[in-house]
N, CA, C and O of each residue as an XYZ file, in Angstrom:
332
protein
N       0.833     -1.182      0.000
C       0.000      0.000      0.000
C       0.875      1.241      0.000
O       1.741      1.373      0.866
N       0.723      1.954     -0.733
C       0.991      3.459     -1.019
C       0.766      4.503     -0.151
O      -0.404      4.822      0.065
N       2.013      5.327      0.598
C       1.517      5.974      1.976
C       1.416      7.760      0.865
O       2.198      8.711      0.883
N       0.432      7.603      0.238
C      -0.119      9.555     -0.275
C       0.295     10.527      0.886
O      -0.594     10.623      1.733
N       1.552     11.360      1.171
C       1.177     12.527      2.076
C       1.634     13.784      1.604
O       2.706     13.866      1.006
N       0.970     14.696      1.804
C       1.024     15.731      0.821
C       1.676     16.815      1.818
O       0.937     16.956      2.792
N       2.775     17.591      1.883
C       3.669     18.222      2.567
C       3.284     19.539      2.136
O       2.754     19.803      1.057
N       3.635     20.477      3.195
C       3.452     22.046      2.996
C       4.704     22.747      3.548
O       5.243     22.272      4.547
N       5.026     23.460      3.167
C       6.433     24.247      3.638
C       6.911     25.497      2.732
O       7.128     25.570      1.523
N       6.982     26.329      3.635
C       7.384     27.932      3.234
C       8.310     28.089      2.365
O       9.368     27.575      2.728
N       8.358     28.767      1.012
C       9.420     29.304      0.575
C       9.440     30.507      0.029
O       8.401     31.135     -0.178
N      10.720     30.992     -0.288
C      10.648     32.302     -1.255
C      10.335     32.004     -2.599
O      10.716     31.050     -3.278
N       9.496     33.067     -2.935
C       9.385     32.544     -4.715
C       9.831     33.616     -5.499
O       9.212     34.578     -5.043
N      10.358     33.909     -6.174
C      10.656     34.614     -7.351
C       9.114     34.528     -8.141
O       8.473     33.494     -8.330
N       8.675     36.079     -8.586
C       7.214     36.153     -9.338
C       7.140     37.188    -10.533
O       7.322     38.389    -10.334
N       6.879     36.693    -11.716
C       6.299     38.106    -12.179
C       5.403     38.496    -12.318
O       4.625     37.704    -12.848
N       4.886     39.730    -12.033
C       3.605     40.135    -11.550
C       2.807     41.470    -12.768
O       3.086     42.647    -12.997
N       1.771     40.544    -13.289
C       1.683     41.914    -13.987
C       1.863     41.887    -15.390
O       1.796     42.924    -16.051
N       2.151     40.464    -16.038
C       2.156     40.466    -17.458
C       1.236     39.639    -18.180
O       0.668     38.550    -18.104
N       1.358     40.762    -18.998
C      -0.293     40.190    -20.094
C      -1.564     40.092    -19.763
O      -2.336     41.041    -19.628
N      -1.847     38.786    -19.606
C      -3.085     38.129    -19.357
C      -3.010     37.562    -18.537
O      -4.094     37.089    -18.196
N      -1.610     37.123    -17.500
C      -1.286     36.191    -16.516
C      -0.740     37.631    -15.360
O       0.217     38.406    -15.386
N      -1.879     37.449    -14.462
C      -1.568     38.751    -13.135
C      -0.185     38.400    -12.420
O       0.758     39.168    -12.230
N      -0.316     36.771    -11.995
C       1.311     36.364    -11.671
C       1.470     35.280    -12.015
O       0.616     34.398    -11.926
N       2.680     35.137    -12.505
C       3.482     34.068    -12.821
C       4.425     33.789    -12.032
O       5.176     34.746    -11.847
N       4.799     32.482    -11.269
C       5.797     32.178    -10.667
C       7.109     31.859    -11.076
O       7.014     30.687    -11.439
N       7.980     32.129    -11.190
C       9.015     31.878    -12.125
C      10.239     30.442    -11.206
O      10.736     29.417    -11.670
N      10.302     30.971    -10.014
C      11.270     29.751     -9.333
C      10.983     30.035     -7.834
O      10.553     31.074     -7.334
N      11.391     28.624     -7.112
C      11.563     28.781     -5.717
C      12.618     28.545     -5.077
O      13.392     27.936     -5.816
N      13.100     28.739     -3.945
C      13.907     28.489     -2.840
C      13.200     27.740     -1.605
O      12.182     28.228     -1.115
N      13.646     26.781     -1.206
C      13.097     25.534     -0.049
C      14.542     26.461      0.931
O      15.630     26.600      0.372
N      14.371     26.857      1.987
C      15.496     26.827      3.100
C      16.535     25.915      3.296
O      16.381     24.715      3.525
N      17.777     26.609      3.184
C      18.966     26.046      2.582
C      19.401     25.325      1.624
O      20.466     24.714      1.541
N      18.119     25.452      0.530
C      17.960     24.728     -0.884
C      18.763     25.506     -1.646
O      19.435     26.375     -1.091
N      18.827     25.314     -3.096
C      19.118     26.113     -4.189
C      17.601     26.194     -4.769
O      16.551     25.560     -4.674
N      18.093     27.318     -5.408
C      16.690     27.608     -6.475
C      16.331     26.264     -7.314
O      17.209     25.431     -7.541
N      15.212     26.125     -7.689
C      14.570     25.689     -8.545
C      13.537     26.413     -9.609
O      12.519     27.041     -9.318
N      14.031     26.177    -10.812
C      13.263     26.507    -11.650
C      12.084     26.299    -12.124
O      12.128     25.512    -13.069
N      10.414     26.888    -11.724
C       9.506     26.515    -12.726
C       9.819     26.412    -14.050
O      10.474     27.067    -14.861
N       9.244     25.524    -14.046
C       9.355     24.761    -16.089
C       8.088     24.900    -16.544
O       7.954     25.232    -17.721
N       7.121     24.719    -15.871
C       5.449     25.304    -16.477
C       4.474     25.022    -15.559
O       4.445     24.266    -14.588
N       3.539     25.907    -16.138
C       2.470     26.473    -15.294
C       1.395     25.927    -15.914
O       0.974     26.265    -17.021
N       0.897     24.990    -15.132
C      -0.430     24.009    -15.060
C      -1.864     25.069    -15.384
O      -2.565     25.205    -16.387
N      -1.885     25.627    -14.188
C      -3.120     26.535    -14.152
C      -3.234     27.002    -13.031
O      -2.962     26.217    -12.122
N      -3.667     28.428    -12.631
C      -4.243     28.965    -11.563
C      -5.576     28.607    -10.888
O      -6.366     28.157    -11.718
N      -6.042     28.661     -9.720
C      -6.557     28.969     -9.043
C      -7.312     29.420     -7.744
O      -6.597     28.766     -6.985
N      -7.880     29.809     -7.206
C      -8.201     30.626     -6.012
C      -9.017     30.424     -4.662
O     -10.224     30.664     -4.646
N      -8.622     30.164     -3.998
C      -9.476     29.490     -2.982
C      -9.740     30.764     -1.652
O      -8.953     31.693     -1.470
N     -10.896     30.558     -0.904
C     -11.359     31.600      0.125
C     -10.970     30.643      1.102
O     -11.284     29.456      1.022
N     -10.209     31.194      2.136
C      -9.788     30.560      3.733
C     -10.374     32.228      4.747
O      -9.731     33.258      4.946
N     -11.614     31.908      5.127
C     -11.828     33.182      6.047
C     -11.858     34.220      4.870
O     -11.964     33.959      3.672
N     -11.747     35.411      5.442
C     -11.445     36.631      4.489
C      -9.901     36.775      3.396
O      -9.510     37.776      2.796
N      -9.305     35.443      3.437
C      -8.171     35.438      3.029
C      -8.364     34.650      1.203
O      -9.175     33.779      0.888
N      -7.438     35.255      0.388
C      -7.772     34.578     -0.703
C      -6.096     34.265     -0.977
O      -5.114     35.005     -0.931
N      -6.255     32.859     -1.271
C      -5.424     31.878     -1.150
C      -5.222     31.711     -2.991
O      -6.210     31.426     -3.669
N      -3.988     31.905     -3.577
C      -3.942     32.180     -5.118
C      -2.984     30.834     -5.471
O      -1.756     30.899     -5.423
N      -3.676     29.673     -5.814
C      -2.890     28.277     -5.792
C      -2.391     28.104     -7.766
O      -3.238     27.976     -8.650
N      -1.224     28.139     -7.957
C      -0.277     27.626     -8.964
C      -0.015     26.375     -8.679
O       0.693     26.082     -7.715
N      -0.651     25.310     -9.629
C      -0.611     23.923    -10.397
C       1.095     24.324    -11.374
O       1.164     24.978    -12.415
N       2.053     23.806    -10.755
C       3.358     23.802    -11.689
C       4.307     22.625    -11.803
O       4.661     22.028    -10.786
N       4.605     22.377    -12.650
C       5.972     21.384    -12.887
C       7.609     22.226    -12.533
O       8.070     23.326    -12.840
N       8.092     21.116    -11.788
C       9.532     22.133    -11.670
C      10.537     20.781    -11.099
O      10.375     20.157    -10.050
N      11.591     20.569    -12.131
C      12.216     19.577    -11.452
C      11.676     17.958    -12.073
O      12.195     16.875    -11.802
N      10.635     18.183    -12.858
C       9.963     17.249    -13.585
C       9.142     16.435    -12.157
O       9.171     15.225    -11.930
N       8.568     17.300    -11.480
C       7.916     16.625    -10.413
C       6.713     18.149    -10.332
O       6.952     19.280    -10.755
N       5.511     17.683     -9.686
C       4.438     18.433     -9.602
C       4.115     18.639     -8.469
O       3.926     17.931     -7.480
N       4.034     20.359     -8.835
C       3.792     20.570     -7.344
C       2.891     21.900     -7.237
O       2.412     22.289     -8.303
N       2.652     22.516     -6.277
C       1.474     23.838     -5.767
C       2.213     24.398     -4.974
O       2.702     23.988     -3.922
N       2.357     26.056     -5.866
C       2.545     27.122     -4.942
C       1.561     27.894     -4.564
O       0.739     28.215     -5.423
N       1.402     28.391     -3.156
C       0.246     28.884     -2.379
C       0.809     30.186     -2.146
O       1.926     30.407     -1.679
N      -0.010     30.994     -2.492
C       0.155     32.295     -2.317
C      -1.120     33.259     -1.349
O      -2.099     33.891     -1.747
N      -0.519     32.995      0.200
C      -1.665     33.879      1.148
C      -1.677     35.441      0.521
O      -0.687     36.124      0.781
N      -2.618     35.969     -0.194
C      -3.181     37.602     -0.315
C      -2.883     38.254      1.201
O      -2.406     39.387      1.271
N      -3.135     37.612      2.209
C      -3.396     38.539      3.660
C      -2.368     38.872      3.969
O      -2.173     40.081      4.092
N      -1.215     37.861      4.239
C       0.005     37.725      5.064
C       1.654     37.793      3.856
O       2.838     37.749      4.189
N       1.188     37.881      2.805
C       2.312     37.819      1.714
C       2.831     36.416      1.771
O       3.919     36.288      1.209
N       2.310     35.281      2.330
C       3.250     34.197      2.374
C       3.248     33.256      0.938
O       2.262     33.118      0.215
N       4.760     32.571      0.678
C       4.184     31.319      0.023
C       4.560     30.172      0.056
O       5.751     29.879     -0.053
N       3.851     29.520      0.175
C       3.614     27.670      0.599
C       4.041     27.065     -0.493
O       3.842     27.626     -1.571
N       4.771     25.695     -0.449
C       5.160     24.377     -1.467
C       4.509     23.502     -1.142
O       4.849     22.847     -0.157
N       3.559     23.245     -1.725
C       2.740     22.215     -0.886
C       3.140     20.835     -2.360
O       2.912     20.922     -3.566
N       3.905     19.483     -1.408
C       4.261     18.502     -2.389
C       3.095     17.386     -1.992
O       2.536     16.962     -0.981
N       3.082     17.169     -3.511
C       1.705     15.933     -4.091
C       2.203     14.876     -4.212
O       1.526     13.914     -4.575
């Protein structure tokens, strides 16, 4: 049997904000005491309500593994959450 656990953990992201038709694009992250990693592509956006907080979730490949960056609106934070 297959143990599924899906991990969450803070990082810095590199973003660009503001082009075209795409409000942000994530471009790479940093895991603490990691090296960067490069997004390679962007799955799809979307947006979830936690309380008054809007939670801006990126579906991305990076590393040839899939994963979700979480972006809290309230607090500026962003989450790696691994699938």
């Amino acid at each position: 049997m297959e143990n599924n656990k899906t991990t969450s953990e803070r990082v810095e992201v590199m973003a660009l904000f503001g082009y075209e038709m795409t409000p942000c694009q994530p471009l790479s992250f940093k895991k603490r005491g990691e090296s960067e990693v490069e997004v390679t592509e962007l799955l799809r956006t979307h947006i979830k309500f936690v309380g008054n907080a809007a939670h801006h979730l990126f579906d991305i490949i990076a590393s040839h593994r899939r994963y979700v960056l979480e972006f809290n609106s309230t607090n500026l934070e962003w989450r790696l959450i691994t699938i």
